[in-house]
FIBALUM-372474 format. One record per residue (C-alpha): residue number from 1; x, z, y. Coordinates in nm, 3 decimals, padded with zeros to 5 digits, always signed. Layout:
REM FIBALUM-372474
<node NUM,<X,Z,Y>>,
...
END
This chain:
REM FIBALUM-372474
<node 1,<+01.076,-01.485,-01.604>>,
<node 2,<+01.046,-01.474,-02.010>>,
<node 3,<+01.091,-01.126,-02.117>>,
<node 4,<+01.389,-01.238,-02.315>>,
<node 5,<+01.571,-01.319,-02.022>>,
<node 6,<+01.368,-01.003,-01.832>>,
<node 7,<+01.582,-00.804,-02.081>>,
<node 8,<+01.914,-00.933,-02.086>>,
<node 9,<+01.885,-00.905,-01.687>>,
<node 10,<+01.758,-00.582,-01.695>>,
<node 11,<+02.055,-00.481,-01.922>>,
<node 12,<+02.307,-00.576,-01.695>>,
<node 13,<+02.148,-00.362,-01.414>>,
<node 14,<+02.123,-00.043,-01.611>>,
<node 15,<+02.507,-00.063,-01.697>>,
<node 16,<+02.546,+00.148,-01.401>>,
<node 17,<+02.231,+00.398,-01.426>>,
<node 18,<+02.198,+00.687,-01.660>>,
<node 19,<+01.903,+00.499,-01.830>>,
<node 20,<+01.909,+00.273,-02.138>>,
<node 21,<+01.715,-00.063,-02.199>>,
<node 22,<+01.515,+00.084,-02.482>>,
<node 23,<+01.450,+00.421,-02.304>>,
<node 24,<+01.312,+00.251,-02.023>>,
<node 25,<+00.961,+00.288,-02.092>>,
<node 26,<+00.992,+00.647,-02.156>>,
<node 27,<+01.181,+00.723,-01.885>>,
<node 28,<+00.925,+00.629,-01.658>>,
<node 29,<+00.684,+00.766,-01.816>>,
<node 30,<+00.842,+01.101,-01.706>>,
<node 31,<+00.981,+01.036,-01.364>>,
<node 32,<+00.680,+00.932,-01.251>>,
<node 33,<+00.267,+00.830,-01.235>>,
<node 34,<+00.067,+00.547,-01.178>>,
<node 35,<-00.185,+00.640,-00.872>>,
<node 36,<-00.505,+00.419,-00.771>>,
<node 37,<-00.722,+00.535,-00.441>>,
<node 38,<-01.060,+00.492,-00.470>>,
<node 39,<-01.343,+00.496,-00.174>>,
<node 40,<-01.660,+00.473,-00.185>>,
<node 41,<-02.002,+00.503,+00.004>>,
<node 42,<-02.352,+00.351,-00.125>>,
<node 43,<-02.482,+00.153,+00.144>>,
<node 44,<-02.773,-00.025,-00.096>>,
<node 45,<-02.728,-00.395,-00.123>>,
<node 46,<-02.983,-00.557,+00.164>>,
<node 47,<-02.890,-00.865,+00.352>>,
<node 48,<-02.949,-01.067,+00.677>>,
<node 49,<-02.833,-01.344,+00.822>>,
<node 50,<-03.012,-01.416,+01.160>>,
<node 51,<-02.883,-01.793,+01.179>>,
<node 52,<-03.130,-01.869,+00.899>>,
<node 53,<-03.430,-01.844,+01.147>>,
<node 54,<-03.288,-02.070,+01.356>>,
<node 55,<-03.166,-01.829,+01.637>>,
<node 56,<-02.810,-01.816,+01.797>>,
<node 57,<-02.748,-01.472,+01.793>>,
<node 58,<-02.450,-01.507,+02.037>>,
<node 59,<-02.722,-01.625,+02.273>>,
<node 60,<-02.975,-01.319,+02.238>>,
<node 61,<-02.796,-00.973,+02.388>>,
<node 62,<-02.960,-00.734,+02.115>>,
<node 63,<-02.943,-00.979,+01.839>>,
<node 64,<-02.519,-01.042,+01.898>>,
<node 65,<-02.557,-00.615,+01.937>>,
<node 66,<-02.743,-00.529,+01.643>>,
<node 67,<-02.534,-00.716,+01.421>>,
<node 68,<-02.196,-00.581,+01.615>>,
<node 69,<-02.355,-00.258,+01.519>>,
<node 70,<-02.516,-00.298,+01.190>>,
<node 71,<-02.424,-00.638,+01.000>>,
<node 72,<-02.094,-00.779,+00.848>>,
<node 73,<-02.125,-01.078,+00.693>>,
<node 74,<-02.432,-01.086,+00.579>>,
<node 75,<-02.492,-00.722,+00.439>>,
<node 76,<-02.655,-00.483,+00.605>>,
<node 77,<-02.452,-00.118,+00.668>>,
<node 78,<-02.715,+00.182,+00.762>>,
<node 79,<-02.465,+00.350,+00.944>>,
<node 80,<-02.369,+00.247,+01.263>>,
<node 81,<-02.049,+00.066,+01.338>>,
<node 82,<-01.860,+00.350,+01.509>>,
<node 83,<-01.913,+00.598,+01.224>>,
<node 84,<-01.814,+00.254,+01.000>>,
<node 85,<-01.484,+00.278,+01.109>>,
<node 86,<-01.393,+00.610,+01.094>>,
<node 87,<-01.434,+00.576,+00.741>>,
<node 88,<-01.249,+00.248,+00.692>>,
<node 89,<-00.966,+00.341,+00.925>>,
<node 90,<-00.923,+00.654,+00.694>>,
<node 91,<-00.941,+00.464,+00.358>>,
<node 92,<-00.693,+00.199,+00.516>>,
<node 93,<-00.473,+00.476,+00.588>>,
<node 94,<-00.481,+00.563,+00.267>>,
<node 95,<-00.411,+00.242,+00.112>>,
<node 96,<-00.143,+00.141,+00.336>>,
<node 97,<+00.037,+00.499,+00.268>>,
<node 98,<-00.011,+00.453,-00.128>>,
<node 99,<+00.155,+00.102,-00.108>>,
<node 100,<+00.458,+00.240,+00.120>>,
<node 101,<+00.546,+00.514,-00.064>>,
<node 102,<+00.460,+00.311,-00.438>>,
<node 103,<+00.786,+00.162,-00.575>>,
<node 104,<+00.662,-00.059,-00.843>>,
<node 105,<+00.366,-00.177,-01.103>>,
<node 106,<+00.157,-00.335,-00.874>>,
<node 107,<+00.237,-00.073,-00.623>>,
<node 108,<+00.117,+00.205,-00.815>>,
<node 109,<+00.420,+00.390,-00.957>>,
<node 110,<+00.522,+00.695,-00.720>>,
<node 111,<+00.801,+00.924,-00.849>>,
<node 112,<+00.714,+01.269,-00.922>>,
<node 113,<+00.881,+01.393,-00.588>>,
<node 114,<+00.747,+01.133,-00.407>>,
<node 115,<+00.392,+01.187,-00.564>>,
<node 116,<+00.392,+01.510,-00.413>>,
<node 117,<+00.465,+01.402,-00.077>>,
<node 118,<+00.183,+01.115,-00.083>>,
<node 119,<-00.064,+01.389,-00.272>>,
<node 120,<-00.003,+01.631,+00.033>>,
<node 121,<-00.119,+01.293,+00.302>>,
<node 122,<-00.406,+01.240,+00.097>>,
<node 123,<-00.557,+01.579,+00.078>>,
<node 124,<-00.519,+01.589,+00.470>>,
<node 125,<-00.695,+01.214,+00.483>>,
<node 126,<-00.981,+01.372,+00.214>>,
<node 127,<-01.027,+01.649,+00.468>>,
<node 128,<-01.083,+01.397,+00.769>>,
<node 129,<-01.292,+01.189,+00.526>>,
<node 130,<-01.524,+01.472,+00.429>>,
<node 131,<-01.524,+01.601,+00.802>>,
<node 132,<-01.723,+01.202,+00.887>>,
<node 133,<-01.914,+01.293,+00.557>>,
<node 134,<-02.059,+01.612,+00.723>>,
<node 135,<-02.097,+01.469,+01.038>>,
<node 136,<-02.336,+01.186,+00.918>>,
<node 137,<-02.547,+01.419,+00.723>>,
<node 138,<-02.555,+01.618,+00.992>>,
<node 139,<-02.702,+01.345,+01.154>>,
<node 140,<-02.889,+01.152,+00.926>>,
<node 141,<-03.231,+01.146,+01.034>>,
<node 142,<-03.125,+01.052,+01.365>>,
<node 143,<-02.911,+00.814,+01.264>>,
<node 144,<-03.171,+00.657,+00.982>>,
<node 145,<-03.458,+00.661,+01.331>>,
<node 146,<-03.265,+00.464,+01.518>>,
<node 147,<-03.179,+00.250,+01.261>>,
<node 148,<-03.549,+00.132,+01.171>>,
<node 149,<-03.615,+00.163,+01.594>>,
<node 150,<-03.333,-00.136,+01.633>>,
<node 151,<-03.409,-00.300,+01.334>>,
<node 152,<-03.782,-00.333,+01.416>>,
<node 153,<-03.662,-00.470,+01.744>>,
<node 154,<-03.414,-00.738,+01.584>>,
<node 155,<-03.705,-00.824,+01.391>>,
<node 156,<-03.943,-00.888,+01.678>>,
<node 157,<-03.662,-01.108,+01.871>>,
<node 158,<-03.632,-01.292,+01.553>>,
<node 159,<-04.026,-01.371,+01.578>>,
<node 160,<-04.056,-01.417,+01.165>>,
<node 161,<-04.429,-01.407,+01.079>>,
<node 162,<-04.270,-01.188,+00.762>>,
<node 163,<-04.100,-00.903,+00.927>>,
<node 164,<-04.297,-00.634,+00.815>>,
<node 165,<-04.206,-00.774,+00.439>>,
<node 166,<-03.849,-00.819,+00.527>>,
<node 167,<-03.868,-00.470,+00.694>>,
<node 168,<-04.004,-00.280,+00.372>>,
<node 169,<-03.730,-00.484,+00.138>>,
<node 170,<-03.469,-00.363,+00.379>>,
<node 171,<-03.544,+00.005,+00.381>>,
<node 172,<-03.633,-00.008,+00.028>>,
<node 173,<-03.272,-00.088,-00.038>>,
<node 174,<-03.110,+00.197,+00.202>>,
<node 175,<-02.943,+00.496,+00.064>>,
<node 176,<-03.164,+00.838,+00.041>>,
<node 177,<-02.924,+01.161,+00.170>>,
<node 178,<-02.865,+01.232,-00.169>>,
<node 179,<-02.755,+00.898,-00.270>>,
<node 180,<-02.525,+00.870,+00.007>>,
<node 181,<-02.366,+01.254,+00.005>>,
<node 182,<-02.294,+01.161,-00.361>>,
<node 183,<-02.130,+00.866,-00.312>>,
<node 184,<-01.930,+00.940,-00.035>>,
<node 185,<-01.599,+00.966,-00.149>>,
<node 186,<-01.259,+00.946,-00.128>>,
<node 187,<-01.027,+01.001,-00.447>>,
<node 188,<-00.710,+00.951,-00.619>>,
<node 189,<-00.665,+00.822,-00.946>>,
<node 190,<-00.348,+00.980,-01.141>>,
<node 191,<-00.223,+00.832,-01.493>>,
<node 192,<+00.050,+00.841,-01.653>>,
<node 193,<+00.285,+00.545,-01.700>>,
<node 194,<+00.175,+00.341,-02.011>>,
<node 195,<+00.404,+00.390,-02.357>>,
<node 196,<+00.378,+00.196,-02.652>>,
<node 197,<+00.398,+00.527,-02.883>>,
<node 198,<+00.021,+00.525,-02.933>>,
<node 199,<-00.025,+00.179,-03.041>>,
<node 200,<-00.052,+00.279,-03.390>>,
<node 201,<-00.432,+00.297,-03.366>>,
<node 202,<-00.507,-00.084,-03.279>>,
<node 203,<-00.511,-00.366,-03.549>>,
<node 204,<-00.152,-00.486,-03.543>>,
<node 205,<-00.180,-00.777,-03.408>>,
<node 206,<-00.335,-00.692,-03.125>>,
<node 207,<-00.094,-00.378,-03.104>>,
<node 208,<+00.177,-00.623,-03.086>>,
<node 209,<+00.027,-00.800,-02.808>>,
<node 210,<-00.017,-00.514,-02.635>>,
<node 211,<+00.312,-00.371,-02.680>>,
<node 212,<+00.495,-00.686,-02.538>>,
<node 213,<+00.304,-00.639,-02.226>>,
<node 214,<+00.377,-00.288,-02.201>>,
<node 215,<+00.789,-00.317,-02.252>>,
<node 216,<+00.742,-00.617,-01.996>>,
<node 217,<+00.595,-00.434,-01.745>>,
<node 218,<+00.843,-00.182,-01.785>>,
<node 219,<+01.125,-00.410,-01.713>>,
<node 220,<+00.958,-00.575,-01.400>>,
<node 221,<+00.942,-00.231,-01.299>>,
<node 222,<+01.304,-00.169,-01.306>>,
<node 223,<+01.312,-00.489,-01.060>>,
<node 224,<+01.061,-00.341,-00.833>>,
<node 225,<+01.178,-00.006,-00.797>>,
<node 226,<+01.536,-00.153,-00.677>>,
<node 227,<+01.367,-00.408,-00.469>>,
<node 228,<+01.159,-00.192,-00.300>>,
<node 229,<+01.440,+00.046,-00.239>>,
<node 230,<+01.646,-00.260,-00.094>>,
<node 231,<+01.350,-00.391,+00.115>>,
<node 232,<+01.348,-00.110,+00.310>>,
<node 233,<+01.686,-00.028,+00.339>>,
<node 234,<+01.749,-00.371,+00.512>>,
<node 235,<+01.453,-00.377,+00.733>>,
<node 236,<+01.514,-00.018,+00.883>>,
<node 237,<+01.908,-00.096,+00.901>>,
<node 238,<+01.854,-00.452,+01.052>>,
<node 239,<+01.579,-00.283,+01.299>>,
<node 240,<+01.861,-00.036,+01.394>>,
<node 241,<+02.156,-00.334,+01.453>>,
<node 242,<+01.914,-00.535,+01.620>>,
<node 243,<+01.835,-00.274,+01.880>>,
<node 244,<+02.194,-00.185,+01.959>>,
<node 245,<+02.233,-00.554,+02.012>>,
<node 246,<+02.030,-00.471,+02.306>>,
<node 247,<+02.093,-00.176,+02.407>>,
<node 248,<+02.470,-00.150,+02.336>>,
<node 249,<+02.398,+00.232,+02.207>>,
<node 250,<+02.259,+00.374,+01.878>>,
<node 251,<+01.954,+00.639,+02.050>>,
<node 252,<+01.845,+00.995,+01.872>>,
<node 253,<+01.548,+00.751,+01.729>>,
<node 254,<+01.708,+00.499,+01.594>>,
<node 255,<+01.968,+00.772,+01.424>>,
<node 256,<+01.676,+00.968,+01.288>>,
<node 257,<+01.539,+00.643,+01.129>>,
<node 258,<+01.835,+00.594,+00.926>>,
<node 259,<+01.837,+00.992,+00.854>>,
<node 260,<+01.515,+00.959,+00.704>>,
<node 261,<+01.623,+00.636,+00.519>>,
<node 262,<+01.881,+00.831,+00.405>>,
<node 263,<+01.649,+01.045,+00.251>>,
<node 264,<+01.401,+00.837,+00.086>>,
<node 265,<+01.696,+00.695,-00.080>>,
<node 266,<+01.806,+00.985,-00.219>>,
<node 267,<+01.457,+01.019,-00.369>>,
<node 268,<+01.350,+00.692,-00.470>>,
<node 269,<+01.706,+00.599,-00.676>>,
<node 270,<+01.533,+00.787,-00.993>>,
<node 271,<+01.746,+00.527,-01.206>>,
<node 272,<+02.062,+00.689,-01.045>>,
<node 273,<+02.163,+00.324,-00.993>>,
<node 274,<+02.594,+00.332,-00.817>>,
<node 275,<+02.506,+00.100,-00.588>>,
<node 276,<+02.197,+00.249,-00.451>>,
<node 277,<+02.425,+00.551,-00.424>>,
<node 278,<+02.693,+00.411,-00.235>>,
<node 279,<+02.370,+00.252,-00.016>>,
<node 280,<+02.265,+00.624,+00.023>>,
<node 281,<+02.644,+00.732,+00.098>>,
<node 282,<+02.730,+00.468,+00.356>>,
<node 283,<+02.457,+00.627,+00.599>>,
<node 284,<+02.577,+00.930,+00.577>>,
<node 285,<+02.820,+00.886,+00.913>>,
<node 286,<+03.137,+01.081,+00.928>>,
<node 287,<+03.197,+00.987,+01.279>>,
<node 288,<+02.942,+00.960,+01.552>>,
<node 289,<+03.048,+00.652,+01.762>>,
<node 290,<+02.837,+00.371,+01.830>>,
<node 291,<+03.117,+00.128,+01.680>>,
<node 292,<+03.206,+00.298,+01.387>>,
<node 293,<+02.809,+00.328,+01.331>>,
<node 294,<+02.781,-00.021,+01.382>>,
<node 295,<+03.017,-00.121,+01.182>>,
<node 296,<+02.930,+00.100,+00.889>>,
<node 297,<+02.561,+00.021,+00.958>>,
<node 298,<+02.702,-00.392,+00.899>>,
<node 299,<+02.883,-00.319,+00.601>>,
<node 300,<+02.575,-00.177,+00.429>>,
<node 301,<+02.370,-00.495,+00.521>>,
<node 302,<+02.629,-00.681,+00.350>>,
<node 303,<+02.641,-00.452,+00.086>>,
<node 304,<+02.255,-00.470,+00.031>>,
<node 305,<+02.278,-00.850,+00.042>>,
<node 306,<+02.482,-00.851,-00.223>>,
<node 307,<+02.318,-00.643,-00.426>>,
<node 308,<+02.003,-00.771,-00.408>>,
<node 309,<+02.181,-01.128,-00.481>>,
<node 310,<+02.382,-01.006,-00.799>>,
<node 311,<+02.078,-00.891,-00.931>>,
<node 312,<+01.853,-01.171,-00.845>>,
<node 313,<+01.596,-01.002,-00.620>>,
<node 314,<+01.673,-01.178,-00.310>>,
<node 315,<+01.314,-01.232,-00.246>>,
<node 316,<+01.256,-00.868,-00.141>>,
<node 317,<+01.406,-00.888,+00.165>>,
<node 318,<+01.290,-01.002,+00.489>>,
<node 319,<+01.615,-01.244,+00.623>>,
<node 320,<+01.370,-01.379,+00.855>>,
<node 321,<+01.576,-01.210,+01.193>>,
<node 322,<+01.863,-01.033,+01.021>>,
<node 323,<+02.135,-00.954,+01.221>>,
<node 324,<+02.377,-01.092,+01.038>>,
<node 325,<+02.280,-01.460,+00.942>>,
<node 326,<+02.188,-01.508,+00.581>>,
<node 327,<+02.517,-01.783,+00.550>>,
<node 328,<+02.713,-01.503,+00.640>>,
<node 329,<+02.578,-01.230,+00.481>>,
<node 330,<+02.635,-01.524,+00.154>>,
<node 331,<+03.002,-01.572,+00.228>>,
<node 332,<+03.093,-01.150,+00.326>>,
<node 333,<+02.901,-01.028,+00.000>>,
<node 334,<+03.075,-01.249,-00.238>>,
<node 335,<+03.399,-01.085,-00.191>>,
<node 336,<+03.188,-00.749,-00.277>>,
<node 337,<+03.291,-00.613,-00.654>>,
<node 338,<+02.941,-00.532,-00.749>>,
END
């Protein structure tokens, strides 16, 4: 979308937030951060790909197992699979817990509050990070032993006339202690959200340019924070219909879902959009009876339909298995004053 257009849709939406169109960049830049994870671990830059001396590795028991437990791809890790993991299944964690909780800019903008909450997961997922850390140093000349003692066996299966040659290149390329303790890391990367009130120091052409970029980001971020709030308003709400469909009862779990919807909500509406509100109000059930819960739980859907329709993010939500059918959900929002 031009940013001309950008803005005059953008307007429209903040008619009913406490934010302006040209205090939009500001205003972010004090509700919330930009945060980046970062992992890392030197594991040197060797290679080896088995197929090139003409063996089938699936075919040769400790071949197919030393590159289970030592190769992906091509490049060669010096740790052993199972201590591989630990670390990626941490760092995925990570990720995957940065991009729920993100609302916007490339999933990277967390509210302040909400920043807090993700900072508070991450130190505990540093802590199990540097608890594998210790563990492999703890380890590491057993671990580097039996490294070289199944490499110099792959080596011999692989009968090359060069492998004491491709032996030496390999362990030249593998990580001393040092290099590896201080490498091994995982970090978060907190900025602030980018303004255009320093621009004055760049030729101004270039600080036009930039500017632009920065106000457009800035209103694509007023369309992902909504969306994002929508998306998961409708797939935690349509989970919840879907299982009474089949169970003809709202349970404790399915309650506390929306609860805790509810609440995220509450925090993530940092525009102080009205209809987000009302979202955040219709879960909040006045009477506890599976069909007045249903049928407040309905109207929402619709609701959030319609919002997201009005405003042109349709996209964000997943209408793949709604429980109400997307004609439907068309023809109930429309009579919707929104």
């Amino acid at each position: 979308m031009e940013k001309k257009e950008l803005k005059k849709s953008i307007e429209t939406i903040l008619k009913d937030t406490e934010v302006g169109i040209y205090d939009i960049n500001s205003f972010f830049q004090k509700e919330g951060v930009l945060v980046d994870v970062h992992a890392g671990r030197y594991s040197g830059k060797a290679t080896l790909n088995p197929k090139v001396y003409g063996v089938d590795v699936e075919k040769d028991e400790f071949l197919s197992s030393f590159r289970k437990e030592y190769i992906k791809g091509e490049r060669i890790s010096f740790l052993p699979a199972s201590i591989e993991k630990k670390f990626i299944s941490i760092e995925t964690a990570t990720r995957i817990k940065k991009k729920e909780m993100a609302l916007g800019f490339d999933d990277r903008f967390m509210p302040i509050e909400i920043f807090k909450e993700f900072y508070d997961f991450f130190k505990k997922q540093q802590k199990k990070y540097n608890d594998v850390k210790e563990e492999v140093l703890a380890q590491w000349g057993g671990l580097r032993t039996s490294f070289v003692n199944n490499l110099d066996m792959m080596l011999k299966n692989l009968n090359s006339i060069d492998a004491e040659a491709i032996k030496k290149s390999i362990l030249k390329k593998a990580p001393t202690l040092k290099e590896f303790e201080e490498s091994c890391k995982l970090e978060i990367n907190v900025m602030a959200f980018p303004t255009s009130s320093n621009l004055k120091i760049l030729d101004k052409s270039l600080s036009e340019e930039v500017r632009e970029s920065i106000e457009k980001k800035s209103l694509e971020t007023v369309n992902e924070v909504l969306g994002n709030i929508l998306k998961d308003a409708f797939l935690v709400i349509n989970n919840a219909l879907l299982k009474y469909d089949e169970t003809e009862t709202f349970k404790k779990t399915t309650i506390d879902s929306i609860l805790r919807l509810r609440e995220r909500i509450g925090k993530r509406n940092i525009l102080k959009h009205s209809t987000i509100k009302q979202i955040e109000n219709s879960l909040n059930f006045k009477d506890t009876s599976n069909e007045y819960i249903c049928e407040m739980l309905e109207e929402t859907l619709v609701l959030i339909y319609g919002f997201a329709k009005s405003i042109d993010i349709i996209d964000y939500l997943d209408l793949n298995n709604s429980y109400i059918e997307e004609e439907m959900l068309d023809s109930l929002s429309n009579s919707l004053d929104i």
